[in-house]
N, C-alpha and C positions, 0 to 999 in steps of 0.2 A: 856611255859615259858623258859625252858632248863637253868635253874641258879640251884646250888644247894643251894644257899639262898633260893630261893622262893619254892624248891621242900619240904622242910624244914618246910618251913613256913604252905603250902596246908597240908602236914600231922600232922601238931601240930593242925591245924585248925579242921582235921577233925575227929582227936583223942576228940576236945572239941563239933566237932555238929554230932555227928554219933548216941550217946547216944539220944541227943534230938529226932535227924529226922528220928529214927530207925522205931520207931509205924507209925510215919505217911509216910514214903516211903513203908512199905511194906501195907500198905491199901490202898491208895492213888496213887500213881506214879505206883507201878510194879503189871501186870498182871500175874505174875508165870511165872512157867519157859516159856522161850524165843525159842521154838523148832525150828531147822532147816529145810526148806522146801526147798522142790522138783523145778526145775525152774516153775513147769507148777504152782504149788502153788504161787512161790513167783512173777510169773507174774501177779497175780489175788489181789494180795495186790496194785497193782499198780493205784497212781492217777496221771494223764498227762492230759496237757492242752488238750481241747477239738479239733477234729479234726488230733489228732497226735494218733500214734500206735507204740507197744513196741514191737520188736521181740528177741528172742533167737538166738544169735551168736553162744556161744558156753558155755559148762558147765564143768563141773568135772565129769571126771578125766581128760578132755583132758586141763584144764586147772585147776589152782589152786591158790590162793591168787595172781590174776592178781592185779601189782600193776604200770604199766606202758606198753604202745601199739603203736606200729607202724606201718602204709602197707610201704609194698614195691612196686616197679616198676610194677610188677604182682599182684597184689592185695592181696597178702598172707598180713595177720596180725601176726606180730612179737611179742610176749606177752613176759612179766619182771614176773616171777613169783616168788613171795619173801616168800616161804613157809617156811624158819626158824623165822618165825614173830610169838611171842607169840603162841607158841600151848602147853603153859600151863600157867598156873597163874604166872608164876615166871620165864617166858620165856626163861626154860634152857637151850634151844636149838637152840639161839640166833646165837651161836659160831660153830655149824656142818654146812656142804657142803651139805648144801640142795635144794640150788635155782636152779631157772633154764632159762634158756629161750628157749623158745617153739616155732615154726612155726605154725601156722595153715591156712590150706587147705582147700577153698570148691570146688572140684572136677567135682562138677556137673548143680552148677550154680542155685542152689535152696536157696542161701543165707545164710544158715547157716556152720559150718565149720564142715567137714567129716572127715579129714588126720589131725594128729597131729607130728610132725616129732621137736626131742629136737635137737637144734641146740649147745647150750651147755650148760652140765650140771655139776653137785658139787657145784657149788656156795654158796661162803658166803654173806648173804643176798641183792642180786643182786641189785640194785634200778634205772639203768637209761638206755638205749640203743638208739643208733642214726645208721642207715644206712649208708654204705661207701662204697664204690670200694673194690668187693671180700669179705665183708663180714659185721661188725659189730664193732661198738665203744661199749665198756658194762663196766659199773662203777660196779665192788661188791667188797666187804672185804675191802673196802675204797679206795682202786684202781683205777684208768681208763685203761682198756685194749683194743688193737686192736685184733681184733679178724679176719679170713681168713678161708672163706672155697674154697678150692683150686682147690676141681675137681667137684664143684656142684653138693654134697648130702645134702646139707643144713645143714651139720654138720659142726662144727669148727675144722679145724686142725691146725692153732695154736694160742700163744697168746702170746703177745708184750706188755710190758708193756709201755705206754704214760705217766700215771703222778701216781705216788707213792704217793703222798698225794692228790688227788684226792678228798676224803671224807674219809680222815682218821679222822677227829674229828668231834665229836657229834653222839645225839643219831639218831634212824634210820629217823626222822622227822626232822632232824635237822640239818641235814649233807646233802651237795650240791648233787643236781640232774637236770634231766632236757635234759641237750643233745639238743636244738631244736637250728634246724639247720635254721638260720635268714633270709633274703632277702636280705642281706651283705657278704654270704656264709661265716659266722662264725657260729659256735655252741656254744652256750648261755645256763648259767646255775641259776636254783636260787639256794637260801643260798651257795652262791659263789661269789665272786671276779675274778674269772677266765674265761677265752672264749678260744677257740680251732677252729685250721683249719689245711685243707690238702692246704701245695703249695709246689707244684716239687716234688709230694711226698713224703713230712714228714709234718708231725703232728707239727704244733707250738701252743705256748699256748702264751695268754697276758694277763695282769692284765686289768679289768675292774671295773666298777661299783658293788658296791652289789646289790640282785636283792632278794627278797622276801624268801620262805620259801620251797612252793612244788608246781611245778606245773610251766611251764613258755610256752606263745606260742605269737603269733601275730598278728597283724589288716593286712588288707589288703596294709597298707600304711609303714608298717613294723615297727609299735612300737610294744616296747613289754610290754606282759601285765604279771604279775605275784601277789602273795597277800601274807597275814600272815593270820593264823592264826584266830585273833581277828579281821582283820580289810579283805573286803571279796575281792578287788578290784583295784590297783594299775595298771599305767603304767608310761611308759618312753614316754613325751613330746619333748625329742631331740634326734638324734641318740647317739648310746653308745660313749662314751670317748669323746667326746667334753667341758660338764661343766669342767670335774675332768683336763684339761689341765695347768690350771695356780695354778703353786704350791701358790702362793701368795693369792689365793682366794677359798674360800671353801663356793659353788653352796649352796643354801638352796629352789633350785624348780628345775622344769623341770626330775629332775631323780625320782622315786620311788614315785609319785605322786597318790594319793590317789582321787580316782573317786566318790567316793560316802562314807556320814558318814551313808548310811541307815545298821545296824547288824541285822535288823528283821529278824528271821524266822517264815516259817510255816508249823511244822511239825504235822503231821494226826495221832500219835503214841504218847504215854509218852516214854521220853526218859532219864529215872534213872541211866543209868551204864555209867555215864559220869564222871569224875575227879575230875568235880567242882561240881557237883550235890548237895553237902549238901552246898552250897553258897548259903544262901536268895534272890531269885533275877532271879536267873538262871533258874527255871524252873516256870511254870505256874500254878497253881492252881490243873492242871490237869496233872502237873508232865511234861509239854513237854517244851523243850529249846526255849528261848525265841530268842536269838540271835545267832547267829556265832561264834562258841568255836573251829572248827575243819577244816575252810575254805583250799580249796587246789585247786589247777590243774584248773586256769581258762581256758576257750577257748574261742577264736573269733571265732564263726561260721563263715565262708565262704565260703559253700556249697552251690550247687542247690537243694538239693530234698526236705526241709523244703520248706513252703511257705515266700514267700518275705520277711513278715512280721519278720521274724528270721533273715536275713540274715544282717550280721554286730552285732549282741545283743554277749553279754558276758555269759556263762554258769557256774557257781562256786559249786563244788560238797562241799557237807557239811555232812559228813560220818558218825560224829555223831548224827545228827538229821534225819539222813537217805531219804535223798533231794538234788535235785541240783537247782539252785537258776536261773533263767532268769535274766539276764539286758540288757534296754534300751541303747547304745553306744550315745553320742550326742558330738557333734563337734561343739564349739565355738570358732573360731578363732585357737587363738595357744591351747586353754582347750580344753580336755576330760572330760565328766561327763558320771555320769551312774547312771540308777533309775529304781525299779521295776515294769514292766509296770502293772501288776496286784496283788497289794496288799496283800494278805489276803491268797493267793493260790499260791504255788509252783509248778515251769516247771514239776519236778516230784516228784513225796514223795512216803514213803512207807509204810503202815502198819506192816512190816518185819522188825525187829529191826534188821536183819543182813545185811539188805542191804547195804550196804556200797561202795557207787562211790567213788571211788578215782583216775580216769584218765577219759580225755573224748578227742576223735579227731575225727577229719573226712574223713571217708571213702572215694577209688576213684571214690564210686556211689553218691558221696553228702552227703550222710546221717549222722544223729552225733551219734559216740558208747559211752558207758559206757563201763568203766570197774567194778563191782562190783565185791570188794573181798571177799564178804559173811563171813564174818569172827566176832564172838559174842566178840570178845576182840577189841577195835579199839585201843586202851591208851597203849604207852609203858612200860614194866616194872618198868621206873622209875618214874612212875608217876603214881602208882597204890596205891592211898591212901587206907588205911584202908577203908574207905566209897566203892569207889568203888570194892577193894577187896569181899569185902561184899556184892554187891549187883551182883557182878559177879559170884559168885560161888553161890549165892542163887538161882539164876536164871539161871543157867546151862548153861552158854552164853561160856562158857570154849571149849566145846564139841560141835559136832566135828570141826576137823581141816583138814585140805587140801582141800577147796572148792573153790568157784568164778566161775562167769559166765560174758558175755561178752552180753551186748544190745545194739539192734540197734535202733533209734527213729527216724521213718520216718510218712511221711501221713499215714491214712488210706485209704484202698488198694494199698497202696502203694506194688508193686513185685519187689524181687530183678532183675535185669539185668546185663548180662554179661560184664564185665568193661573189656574196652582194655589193651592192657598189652605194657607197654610204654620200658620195656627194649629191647627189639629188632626196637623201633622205630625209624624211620628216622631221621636224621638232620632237615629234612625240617618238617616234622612231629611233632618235638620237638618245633621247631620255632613258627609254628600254636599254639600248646597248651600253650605257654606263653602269650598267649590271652582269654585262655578257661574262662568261667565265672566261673569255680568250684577251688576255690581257691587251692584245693591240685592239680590236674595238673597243674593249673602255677607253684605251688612250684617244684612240681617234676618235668618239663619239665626241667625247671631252673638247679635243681644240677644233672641232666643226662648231661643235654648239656656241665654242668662245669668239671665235673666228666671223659665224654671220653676226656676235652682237643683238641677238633679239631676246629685249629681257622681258617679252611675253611670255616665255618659258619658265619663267622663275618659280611659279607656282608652283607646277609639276616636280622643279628640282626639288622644292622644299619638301613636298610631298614625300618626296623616294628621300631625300636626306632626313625624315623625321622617325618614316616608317616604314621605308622599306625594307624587304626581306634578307637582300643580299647586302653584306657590309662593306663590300669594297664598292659597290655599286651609291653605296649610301655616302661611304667617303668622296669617290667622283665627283657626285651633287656638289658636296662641299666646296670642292676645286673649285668645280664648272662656277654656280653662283659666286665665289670669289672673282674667278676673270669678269663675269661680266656686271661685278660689283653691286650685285642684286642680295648679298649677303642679310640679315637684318639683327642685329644683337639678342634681341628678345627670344627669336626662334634657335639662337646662338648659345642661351644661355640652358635653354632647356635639356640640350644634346650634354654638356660639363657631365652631368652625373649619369648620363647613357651606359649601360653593361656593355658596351664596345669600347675596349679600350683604344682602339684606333679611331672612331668616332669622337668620345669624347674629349681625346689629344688634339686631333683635328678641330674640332670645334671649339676648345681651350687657345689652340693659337690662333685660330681666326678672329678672337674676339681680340685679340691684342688693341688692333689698333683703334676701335671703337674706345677703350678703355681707356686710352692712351688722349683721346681727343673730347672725351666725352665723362664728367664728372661721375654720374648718375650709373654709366657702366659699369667703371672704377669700383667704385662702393659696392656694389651687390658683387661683383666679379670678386673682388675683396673678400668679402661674408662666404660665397659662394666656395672657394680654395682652404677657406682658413677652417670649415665646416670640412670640408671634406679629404682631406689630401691623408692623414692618418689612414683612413679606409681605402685609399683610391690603389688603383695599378703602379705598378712602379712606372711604366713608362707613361702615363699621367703624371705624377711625382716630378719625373725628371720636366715635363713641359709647365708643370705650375711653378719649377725653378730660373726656367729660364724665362716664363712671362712674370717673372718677379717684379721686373725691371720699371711696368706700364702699370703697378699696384702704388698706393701711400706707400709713402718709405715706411711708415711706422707700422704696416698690414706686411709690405715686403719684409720686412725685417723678421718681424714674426712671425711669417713662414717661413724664413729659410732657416735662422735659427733649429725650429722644428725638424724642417727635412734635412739638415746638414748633421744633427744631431744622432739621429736615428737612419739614416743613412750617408752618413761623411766616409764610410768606408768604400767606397765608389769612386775612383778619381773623376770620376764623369759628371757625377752630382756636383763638387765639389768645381770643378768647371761652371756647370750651369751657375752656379748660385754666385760665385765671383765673375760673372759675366753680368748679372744683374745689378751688380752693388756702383756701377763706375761714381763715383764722388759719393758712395754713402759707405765708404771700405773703414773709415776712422770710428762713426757711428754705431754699424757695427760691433766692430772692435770692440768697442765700451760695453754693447751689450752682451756680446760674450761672454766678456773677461768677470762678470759678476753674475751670470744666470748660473743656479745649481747644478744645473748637469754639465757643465764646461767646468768644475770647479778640480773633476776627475782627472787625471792624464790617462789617456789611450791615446796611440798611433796617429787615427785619424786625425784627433782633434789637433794634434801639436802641427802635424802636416797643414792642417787648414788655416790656423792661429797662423804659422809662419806665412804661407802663400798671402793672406790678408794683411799681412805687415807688411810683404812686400811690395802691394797695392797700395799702401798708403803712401809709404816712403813712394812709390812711381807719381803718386797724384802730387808731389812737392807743394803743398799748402801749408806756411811757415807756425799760422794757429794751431794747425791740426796737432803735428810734429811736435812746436812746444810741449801740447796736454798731452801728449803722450809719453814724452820723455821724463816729465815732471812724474808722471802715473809712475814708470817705471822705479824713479827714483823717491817715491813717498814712503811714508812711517811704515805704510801696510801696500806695499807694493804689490804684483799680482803675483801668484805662487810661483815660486820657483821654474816648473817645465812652461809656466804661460809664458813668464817673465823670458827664458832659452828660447822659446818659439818664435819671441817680436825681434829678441835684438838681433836672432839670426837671419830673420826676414827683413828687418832694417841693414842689415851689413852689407849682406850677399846682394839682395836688390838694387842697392841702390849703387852697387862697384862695377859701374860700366861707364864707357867710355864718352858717351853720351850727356851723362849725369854730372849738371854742373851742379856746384855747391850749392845750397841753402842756406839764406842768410838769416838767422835767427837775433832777437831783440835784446840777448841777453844770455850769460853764460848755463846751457842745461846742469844742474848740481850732476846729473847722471856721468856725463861726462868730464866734470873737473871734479869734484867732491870727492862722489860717490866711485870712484873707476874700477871698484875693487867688485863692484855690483856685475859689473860686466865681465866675459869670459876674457881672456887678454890675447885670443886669437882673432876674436871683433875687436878690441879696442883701437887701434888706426884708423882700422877701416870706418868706423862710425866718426870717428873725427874728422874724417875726409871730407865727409859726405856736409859739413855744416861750419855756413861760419858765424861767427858772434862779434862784440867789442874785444878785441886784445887776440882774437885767433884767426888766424889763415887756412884756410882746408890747404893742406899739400896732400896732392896726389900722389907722391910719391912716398908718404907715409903706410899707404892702404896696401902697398904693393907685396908681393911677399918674396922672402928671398930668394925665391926663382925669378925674381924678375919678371911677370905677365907682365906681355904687354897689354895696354889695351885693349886690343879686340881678343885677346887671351882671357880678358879679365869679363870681359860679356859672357865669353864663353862659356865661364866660370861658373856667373849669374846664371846661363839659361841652363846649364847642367845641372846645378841644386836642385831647380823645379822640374825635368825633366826626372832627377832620380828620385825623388820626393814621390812623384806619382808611378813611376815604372819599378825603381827598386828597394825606396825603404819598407815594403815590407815584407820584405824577406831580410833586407842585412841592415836594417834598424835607420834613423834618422840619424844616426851619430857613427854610423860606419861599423858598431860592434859589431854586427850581428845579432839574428835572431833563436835560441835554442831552438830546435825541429826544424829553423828552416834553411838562413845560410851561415855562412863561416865569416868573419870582421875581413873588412877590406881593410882596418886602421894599419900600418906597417907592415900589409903582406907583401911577400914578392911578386905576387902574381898582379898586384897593383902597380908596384914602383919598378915591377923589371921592365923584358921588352914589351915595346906597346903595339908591337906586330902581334905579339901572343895574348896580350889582354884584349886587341880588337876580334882575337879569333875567337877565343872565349865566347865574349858577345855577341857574334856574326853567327856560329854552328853551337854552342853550349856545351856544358862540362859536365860529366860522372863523376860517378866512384868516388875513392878517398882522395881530399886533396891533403896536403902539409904547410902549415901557416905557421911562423915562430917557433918552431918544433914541437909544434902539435899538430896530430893528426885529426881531420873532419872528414867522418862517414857517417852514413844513413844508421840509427835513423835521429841521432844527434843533430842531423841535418837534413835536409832533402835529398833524395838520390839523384835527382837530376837538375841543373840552372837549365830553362831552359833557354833557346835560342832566340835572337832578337834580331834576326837575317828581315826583318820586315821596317825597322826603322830606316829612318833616312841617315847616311852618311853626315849629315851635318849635327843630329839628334845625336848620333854615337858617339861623335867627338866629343859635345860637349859636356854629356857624361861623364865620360873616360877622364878630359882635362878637371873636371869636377874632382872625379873623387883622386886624384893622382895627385891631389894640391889642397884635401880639406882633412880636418883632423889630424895635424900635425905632420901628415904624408908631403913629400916636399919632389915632385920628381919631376916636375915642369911641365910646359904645357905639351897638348897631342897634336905631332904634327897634322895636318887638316888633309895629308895626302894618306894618311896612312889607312885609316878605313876604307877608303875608298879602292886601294891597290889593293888592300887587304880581301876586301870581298872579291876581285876578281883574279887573281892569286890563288883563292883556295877554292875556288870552282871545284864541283863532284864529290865535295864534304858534304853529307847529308845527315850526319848522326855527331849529336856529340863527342866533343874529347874525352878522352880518358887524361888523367897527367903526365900518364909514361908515353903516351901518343901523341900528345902536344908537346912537349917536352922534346923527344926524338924526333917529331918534323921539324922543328926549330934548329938542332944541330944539321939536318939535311939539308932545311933550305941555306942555312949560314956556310955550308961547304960547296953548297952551288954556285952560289955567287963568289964565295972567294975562287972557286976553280975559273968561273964565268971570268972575271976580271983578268 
């Protein structure tokens, strides 16, 4: 959670069920104490898909609460050991120089690690490391440091400091980590904003996107993937920084997009000393975690030594259920999804309540490691309810401290073998393995060949980037020659219409910024999209929308128009293309509002019409605004749904708290004449928004008689675009509803009643027949199932919710901002939609709890 509301809320909560759940956890859920075993033991606890084999890397002492892993060039594994992590109840020890980071050696080529060699140590609770030239990037004490060992003992001699606020705020789970070095040669972080690179040797840092919680890595195709928490599964659909471009429009897809609402677990243990354990819901019958309370560190396997059948699947360690989770990766178009290819049984589980994976990567033999911290305390201090306090020290899970071990999961009989050692390799050597099929040599080929800087090689890249045989190999060129800026347009332009749709994507945004600098690009790169994109790959399509931006406006315009047209049903597109437009959103507009195919209503286009209005109204350009208000209010103003689409994207948009007035030269006739033009549930609010000679915007006109306040009233704003893209199409842009698919939100109960029960709705999804103004909606009038939205963020749900519970005439005030939040941990072990007779009857259960609770 990391709010001190909610940390508040968990311990009042469990001050009131600890007494209840006290008899029945300790007969039920906990087998006694919890003893720490030996590796050879806690091998023997181990369940793994059939056909795979579990070996010992390495154990304690040479290693200890490993909580992040990296090889190097030579195949040494670089461990994060974060030993001032709870080694007591009250984890006093939080604040001493105890971490460390560790080298480890296998000398003899027997697979497990012999040599342990501290590269450096005192650390305050270390948590991230990336490789670099001479030495090590290492985030501890909130820090980013560069780190340098200079005469090759694999000790650090010295240390520089990069970024001072690094992760200086939040708790240890909470605060940015990650380091993982992209296919863009940037290093990407989650629970961050921030990315990192080495050019001309120094360190720069840029703002980016936020990016999930712990744990961040990438597909083959260079998205990145990262999770929360609660939700097990997340990636990035566009490359980084392209939605976030147009200050005027704020993206609601394509970034931090949520793969799957599956939370099932299936753990082979009871698992009592969890946080939320005295939450009704949370554990099974049998005391074990029903769902995903502790998700972290996804990986994209893309290795060779698993069978086929592995390679591409997502791995998500879940530390308090003591399992790492398999998924199915599947590629639709511009969507990722993901889903567990076998049900009921987890990739790996543990009978060992201390198992604990919380890193997983792939080795330069193929194989995929664990990192387990072996550690009986997983929950940080400040999250140590009474409950679980309790059931931690009953259970001796305290003791001992400084442990962890390192696994490998390869086939059975599988042996290890001698992996080549890539830092002394060739140019030409490096070249080849940017084609290897084991995805960590193409990575590492890639930042060695970046790394020595010798753009003697360029040739060869372009070579293999023009013609060679393997396509990911062909894309790596592309990277590689980008880092070392050896890129050339012309050889750039040939790749566009490549039958690799990953090539040609790639070599479409590399030319950006030639285009962008360079007239002569522009123009043929122009000719070049506007010639092809009708024929092209959709996910070509979506990167000629977002290299819109570095075309003529009058070339940009005319492609997006095109791809917005024939695919505007895409919320993604329709992102890309309003990312492009920042000050050309009015322009635009105009061209829309009179091209024939825009002249139609469908869904799409009113959805995009309004988002584009909203962008203008955000761009406050007082010219702009005039000609548009005039448009609206002329002889032959624009058809009636276009005319709905502007002044809804002009109301809504611009009613935020933020938004001062606009001072206009002269009274708009749309607004004083004409008012009968406009709906009369915009009418305030567009006069808020402007003033003239003889008017005052009051803010307190726009407001509605619920009273939003302010930031109620953003909320308001970013919930229309959030439903816009997530739910009108299913319950229409006007809240009817759609026939076949859902039932009108306009004056339902299930909108204006309790907003505990409409966040559940939301969070776990609804069946069957529901009953709206007494009428009944069932399939297949309607969909048989809404499905679940357990994948957005708490702050997206609210402002949904407050959206539609205060538009179209629905008047039931704003949503409280704790209430999703309690909401989804609350209803913990929900894994299947509602019915309404079963949301309905948990609703008077949980209301007689609490009044009995009180």
């Amino acid at each position: 959670m990391g709010k001190p509301a909610q940390r508040f809320y968990l311990i009042g909560i469990s001050f009131l069920c600890l007494l209840s759940f006290k008899a029945n956890v300790r007969t039920t859920l906990a087998d006694g104490p919890s003893p720490a075993r030996t590796p050879d033991q806690e091998r023997a606890t181990f369940q793994l898909e059939p056909g795979l084999s579990i070996q010992l890397v390495a154990a304690e002492p040479m290693v200890q609460e490993p909580v992040a892993m990296t090889f190097d060039a030579d195949g040494r594994l670089w461990v994060v050991e974060m030993r001032g992590f709870m080694t007591d109840i009250d984890g006093e020890e939080e604040g001493k120089r105890m971490g460390r980071i560790s080298v480890l050696t296998d000398t003899n080529g027997d697979g497990q690690m012999d040599v342990s060699s501290v590269y450096l140590d005192s650390l305050v609770m270390p948590r991230a490391l990336a490789l670099v030239p001479g030495g090590a990037l290492v985030a501890e004490n909130g820090a980013l440091w560069l780190t340098q060992d200079t005469n090759g003992d694999l000790k650090a001699d010295t240390k520089t400091l990069v970024d001072a606020h690094y992760a200086d705020k939040g708790l240890p789970e909470h605060a940015p980590n990650g380091l993982w070095r992209s296919v863009d040669n940037w290093y990407y972080n989650a629970k961050s904003r921030v990315r990192y690179r080495l050019l001309n040797k120094t360190w720069q840092s840029d703002s980016t996107e936020f990016r999930g919680q712990w744990g961040i890595s990438q597909d083959d195709k260079g998205h990145l993937f990262y999770n929360y928490n609660w939700s097990q599964l997340h990636a990035d659909l566009v490359p980084p920084n392209y939605l976030s471009r147009n200050r005027n429009h704020k993206p609601t897809s394509g970034i931090d997009h949520g793969l799957t609402v599956d939370r099932r677990i299936y753990p082979i243990r009871a698992n009592p000393a969890i946080n939320r354990g005295y939450i009704p819901g949370t554990l099974d019958k049998e005391g074990r975690l029903l769902e995903f309370t502790a998700a972290c560190s996804p990986l994209v396997y893309r290795g060779t030594a698993l069978p086929a059948a592995y390679r591409g699947n997502a791995f998500v360690c879940e530390p308090a259920g003591n399992l790492i989770k398999r998924n199915s990766l599947v590629e639709d178009g511009l969507l990722i999804s993901a889903n567990d290819p076998h049900p009921g049984r987890e990739f790996l589980a543990s009978t060992d309540e201390r198992f604990r994976p919380v890193q997983l990567a792939t080795g330069p033999d193929g194989a995929l490691y664990v990192a387990d911290m072996y550690h009986g305390i997983v929950q940080h201090k400040a999250y140590m309810t009474p409950y679980l306090r309790e059931q931690t020290l009953s259970r001796d899970l305290v003791n001992p401290v400084h442990m962890g071990r390192i696994w490998r999961i390869v086939p059975e009989n599988w042996k290890a073998q001698n992996t080549k050692k890539l830092s002394n390799a060739s140019a030409d050597e490096l070249v080849a393995d940017l084609s290897n099929p084991d995805g960590w040599n193409r990575d590492m080929a890639q930042r060695l060949l970046v790394e020595r800087n010798d753009r003697n090689v360029a040739p060869a890249l372009t070579k293999l980037a023009q013609t060679g045989t393997s396509e990911l190999g062909r894309f790596h060129a592309l990277w590689t020659l980008d880092g070392l800026k050896s890129n050339k347009p012309d050889a750039l332009l040939t790749l566009v219409t490549d039958p690799s749709a990953l090539v040609s994507t790639t070599a479409l945004r590399l030319l950006e910024p030639f285009a962008k600098a360079d007239k002569t690009v522009r123009t043929t790169l122009g000719k070049v999209v506007l010639n092809r994109w009708q024929e092209a790959p959709i996910e070509q399509i979506l990167q000629m929308a977002l290299a819109a931006s570095v075309l003529e406006p009058s070339v940009a315009q005319s492609l997006l128009a095109g791809i917005v047209g024939q695919h505007g049903e895409s919320a993604l597109i329709r992102d890309a293309a309003l990312s492009s437009l920042q000050h050309q959103e009015f322009a635009f507009l105009q061209q829309l509002l009179v091209a024939p195919q825009w002249q139609t209503r469908d869904p799409a286009k009113e959805i995009f019409l309004e988002m584009l209005s909203t962008a203008v109204i955000r761009n406050r350009n007082p010219a702009e605004l005039t000609a548009l208000l005039a448009k609206l209010d002329a002889a032959k103003p624009p058809v009636a749904w276009q005319q709905k689409a502007i002044v809804n994207g002009l109301a809504i948009g611009g009613s935020t708290n933020k938004m001062k007035p606009i001072k206009l030269a002269s009274a708009p006739g749309l607004l004083t004449r004409s008012m009968a033009k406009v709906d009369p549930s915009r009418r305030d609010a567009l006069a808020a928004l402007f003033e003239w000679p003889g008017h005052v915007a009051v803010r307190s006109n726009a407001v509605k008689k619920n009273l939003l306040s302010d930031d109620d009233q953003k909320l308001f704003a970013s919930g229309r675009q959030l439903y816009l893209n997530t739910c009108s199409g299913c319950h229409g842009t006007d809240g009817a509803g759609l026939p076949r698919f859902a039932p009108p939100l306009v004056g339902s109960d299930w909108v204006l009643g309790d907003e505990k029960r409409l966040a559940l709705i939301v969070l776990q999804g609804m069946e069957g027949p529901i009953e709206i103004s007494k009428r009944v909606y069932d399939a297949p009038d309607i969909l048989p199932v809404m499905p679940a939205h357990s994948t957005m963020d708490d702050g997206s749900i609210t402002a949904i919710l407050t959206y539609i519970r205060n538009e179209w005439g629905n008047n039931a005030g704003p949503m409280s901002k704790r209430t999703v939040g309690m909401t989804r941990i609350t209803s913990q072990g929900r894994v299947i939609p509602w019915t309404a007779k079963e949301l309905n009857k948990y609703m008077l259960e949980a209301k007689a709890t609490t009044t009995d609770g009180k």
